[in-house]
NUPAMAR-748175 format. One record per residue (C-alpha): residue number from 1; x, y, z. Coordinates in nm, 3 decimals. Layout:
PT   pos        px        py        pz
PT   NUM         X         Y         Z
...
***
This chain:
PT   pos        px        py        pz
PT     1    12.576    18.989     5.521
PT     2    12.910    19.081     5.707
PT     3    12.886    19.299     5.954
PT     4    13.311    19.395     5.923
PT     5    13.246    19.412     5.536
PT     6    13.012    19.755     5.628
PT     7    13.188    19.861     5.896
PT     8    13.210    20.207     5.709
PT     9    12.833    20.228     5.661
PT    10    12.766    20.180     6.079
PT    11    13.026    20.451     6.151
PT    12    12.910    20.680     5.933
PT    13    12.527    20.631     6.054
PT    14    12.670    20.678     6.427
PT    15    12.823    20.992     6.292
PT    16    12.499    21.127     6.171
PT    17    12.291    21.032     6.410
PT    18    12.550    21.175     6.686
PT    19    12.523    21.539     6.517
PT    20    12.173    21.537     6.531
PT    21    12.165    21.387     6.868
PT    22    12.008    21.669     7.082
PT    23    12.225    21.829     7.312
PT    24    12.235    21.845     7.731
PT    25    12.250    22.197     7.763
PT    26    11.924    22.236     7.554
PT    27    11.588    22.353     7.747
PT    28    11.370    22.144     7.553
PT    29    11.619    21.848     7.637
PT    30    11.385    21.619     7.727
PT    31    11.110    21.687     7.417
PT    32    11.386    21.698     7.140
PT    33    11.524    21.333     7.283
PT    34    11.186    21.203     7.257
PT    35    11.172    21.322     6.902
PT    36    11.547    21.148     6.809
PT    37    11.447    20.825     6.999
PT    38    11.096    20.805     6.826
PT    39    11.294    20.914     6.461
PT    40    11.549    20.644     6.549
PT    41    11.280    20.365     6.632
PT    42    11.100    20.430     6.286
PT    43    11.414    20.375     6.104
PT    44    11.490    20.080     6.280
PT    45    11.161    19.912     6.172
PT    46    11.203    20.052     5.819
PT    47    11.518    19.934     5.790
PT    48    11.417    19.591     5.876
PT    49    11.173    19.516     5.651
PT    50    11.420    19.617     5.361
PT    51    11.715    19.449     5.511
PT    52    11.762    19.225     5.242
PT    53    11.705    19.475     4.963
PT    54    11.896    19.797     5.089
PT    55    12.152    19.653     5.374
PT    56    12.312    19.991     5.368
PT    57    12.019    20.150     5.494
PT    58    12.004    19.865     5.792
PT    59    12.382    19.929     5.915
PT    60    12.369    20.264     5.882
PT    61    12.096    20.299     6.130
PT    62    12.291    20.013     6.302
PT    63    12.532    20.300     6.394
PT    64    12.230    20.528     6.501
PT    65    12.151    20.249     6.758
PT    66    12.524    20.310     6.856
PT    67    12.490    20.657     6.900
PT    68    12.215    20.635     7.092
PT    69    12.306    20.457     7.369
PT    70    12.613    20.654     7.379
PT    71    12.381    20.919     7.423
PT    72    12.199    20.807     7.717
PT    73    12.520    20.744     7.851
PT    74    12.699    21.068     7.791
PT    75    12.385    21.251     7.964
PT    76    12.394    20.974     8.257
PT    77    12.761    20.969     8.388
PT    78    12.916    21.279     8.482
PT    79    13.248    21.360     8.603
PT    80    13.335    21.598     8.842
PT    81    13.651    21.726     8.944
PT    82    13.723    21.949     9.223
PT    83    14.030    22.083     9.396
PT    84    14.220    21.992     9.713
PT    85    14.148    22.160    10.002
PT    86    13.840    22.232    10.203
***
Protein backbone atom coordinates (compact mmCIF):
# COMPACT_ATOMS: atom_id res chain seq x y z
CA UNK A 1 0.00 0.00 0.00
CA UNK A 2 1.18 3.66 -0.81
CA UNK A 3 0.57 5.95 1.49
CA UNK A 4 0.92 9.15 -1.47
CA UNK A 5 -1.35 6.86 -3.72
CA UNK A 6 -4.39 7.67 -0.85
CA UNK A 7 -3.39 10.78 0.02
CA UNK A 8 -7.07 11.90 -0.83
CA UNK A 9 -8.61 9.27 1.45
CA UNK A 10 -6.33 10.66 4.78
CA UNK A 11 -7.40 14.25 3.99
CA UNK A 12 -10.70 13.65 3.65
CA UNK A 13 -10.84 11.45 7.04
CA UNK A 14 -8.94 14.53 8.78
CA UNK A 15 -11.70 16.60 7.35
CA UNK A 16 -14.37 14.60 8.96
CA UNK A 17 -13.04 13.89 11.90
CA UNK A 18 -12.05 17.79 12.33
CA UNK A 19 -15.93 18.78 11.98
CA UNK A 20 -16.90 16.51 14.47
CA UNK A 21 -14.02 17.33 16.64
CA UNK A 22 -15.72 18.92 19.73
CA UNK A 23 -15.22 22.41 20.14
CA UNK A 24 -13.24 24.67 23.06
CA UNK A 25 -15.89 26.87 23.82
CA UNK A 26 -18.23 23.88 24.65
CA UNK A 27 -19.23 23.27 28.52
CA UNK A 28 -19.15 19.69 28.27
CA UNK A 29 -15.57 20.13 26.63
CA UNK A 30 -13.97 17.76 28.46
CA UNK A 31 -16.89 14.75 28.27
CA UNK A 32 -17.54 15.25 24.45
CA UNK A 33 -13.44 14.87 23.86
CA UNK A 34 -13.53 11.77 25.76
CA UNK A 35 -16.31 10.55 23.56
CA UNK A 36 -14.22 11.61 20.02
CA UNK A 37 -10.96 10.11 21.47
CA UNK A 38 -12.71 6.80 22.61
CA UNK A 39 -14.82 6.88 18.88
CA UNK A 40 -11.42 7.52 17.26
CA UNK A 41 -9.54 4.61 19.19
CA UNK A 42 -12.34 2.03 18.10
CA UNK A 43 -11.86 2.90 14.56
CA UNK A 44 -8.35 2.66 14.76
CA UNK A 45 -8.51 -1.00 15.95
CA UNK A 46 -11.29 -1.73 13.42
CA UNK A 47 -9.52 -0.43 10.85
CA UNK A 48 -6.61 -2.57 11.53
CA UNK A 49 -7.85 -5.74 11.48
CA UNK A 50 -9.38 -5.00 7.92
CA UNK A 51 -6.38 -3.22 6.66
CA UNK A 52 -5.75 -5.50 4.03
CA UNK A 53 -9.35 -5.90 2.91
CA UNK A 54 -10.77 -2.21 3.06
CA UNK A 55 -7.41 0.13 3.06
CA UNK A 56 -9.70 3.02 2.53
CA UNK A 57 -11.25 2.60 5.71
CA UNK A 58 -7.50 2.42 7.41
CA UNK A 59 -6.26 5.89 5.80
CA UNK A 60 -9.19 7.50 6.26
CA UNK A 61 -9.06 7.13 9.94
CA UNK A 62 -5.29 7.70 9.31
CA UNK A 63 -6.45 11.36 8.82
CA UNK A 64 -8.67 11.16 12.06
CA UNK A 65 -5.35 10.38 13.91
CA UNK A 66 -4.25 13.69 12.16
CA UNK A 67 -6.95 15.61 13.32
CA UNK A 68 -6.64 14.62 16.51
CA UNK A 69 -3.53 15.64 17.53
CA UNK A 70 -4.17 18.81 15.85
CA UNK A 71 -6.80 18.97 18.23
CA UNK A 72 -4.98 18.61 21.35
CA UNK A 73 -2.83 21.07 19.98
CA UNK A 74 -5.22 23.75 18.92
CA UNK A 75 -6.79 23.55 22.62
CA UNK A 76 -3.05 23.55 24.12
CA UNK A 77 -1.26 26.61 22.53
CA UNK A 78 -2.84 29.83 22.68
CA UNK A 79 -1.90 33.09 21.41
CA UNK A 80 -2.38 36.19 22.93
CA UNK A 81 -1.96 39.51 21.71
CA UNK A 82 -2.17 42.63 23.59
CA UNK A 83 -1.47 46.28 22.94
CA UNK A 84 1.41 48.63 23.72
CA UNK A 85 1.28 50.54 26.56
CA UNK A 86 0.76 49.90 30.22
Amino acid sequence: MEFFKNTNFVVAGFLVWLFIAPRITSPRYRELFLAYMTALLICLIATSEIMTIKPVAFFFTVGGSFAFFYVLLRSRIRIKITRGGK
